[in-house]
N, C-alpha and C positions, 0 to 999 in steps of 0.2 A: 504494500500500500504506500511505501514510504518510496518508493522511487517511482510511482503509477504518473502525477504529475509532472515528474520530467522528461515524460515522453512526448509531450507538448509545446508550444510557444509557449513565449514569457506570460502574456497574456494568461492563457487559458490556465494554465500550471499556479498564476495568483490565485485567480477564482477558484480553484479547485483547494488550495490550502486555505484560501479563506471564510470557504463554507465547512470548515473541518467536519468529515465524511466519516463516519463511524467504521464503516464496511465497506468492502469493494462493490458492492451491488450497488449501495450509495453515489460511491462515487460515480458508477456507471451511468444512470439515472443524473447526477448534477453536469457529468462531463457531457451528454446528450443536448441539455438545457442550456449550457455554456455558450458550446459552438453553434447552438440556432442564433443565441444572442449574436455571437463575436461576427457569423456572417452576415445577419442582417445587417450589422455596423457598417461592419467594413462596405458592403454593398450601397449603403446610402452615403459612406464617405467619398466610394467613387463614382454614384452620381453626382454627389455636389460636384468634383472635380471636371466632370464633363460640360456641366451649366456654366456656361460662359456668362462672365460678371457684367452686367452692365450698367456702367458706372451710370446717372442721372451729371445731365450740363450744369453747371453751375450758375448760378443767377448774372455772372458776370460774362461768361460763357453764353447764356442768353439774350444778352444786351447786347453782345458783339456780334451772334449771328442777324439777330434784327439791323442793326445797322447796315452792315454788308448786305443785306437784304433790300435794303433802301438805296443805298448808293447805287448798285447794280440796276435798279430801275428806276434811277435818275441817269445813270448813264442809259442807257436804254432811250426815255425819253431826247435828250440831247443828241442822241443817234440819229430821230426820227426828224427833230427839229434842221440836224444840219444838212441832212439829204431831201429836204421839199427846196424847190423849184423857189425862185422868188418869184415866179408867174403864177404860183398854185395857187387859187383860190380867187383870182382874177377872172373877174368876166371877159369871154373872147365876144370883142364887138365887133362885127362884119362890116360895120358901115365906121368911117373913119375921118375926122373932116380932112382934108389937104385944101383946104386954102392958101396954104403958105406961100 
């Protein structure tokens, strides 16, 4: 009984000496309920591992994509302004005096 726990991980071999097990049937029965624990653990430690962190922008980070957000369509607008024609929006008059 006294060497049954060092046939395990460090892990398991604690819980197993720190439920002190009267009898090996005992221990059979605790080291059974151990390692459902230890895998379920372990298995939710490496799904969190898998879930990629996704940090939240910072409020200052926020203000600075708004801005850029802005600037980019005021450039945009000033795009639009410097390619119109300065004839656009003039009416075309067919008739024209030439008195001159």
């Amino acid at each position: 009984m006294i060497k049954f726990p060092d046939a395990f991980d460090s892990d398991m071999a604690y819980q197993l000496r720190e439920r002190a097990p009267r009898n090996l049937e005992e221990i059979r029965s605790i080291a059974i309920s151990v390692e459902a624990n230890l895998i379920s653990k372990r298995s939710r430690a490496r799904a969190e591992r898998r879930t990629p962190f996704k940090e939240e922008p910072s409020a200052f980070e926020q203000k600075l994509d708004v801005i850029i957000k802005g600037m980019d369509r005021l450039g945009d607008r000033v795009e639009k302004i410097e390619r119109k024609s300065p004839w656009d929006g003039q009416p075309n008059n067919a008739v024209r005096n030439l008195k001159y």
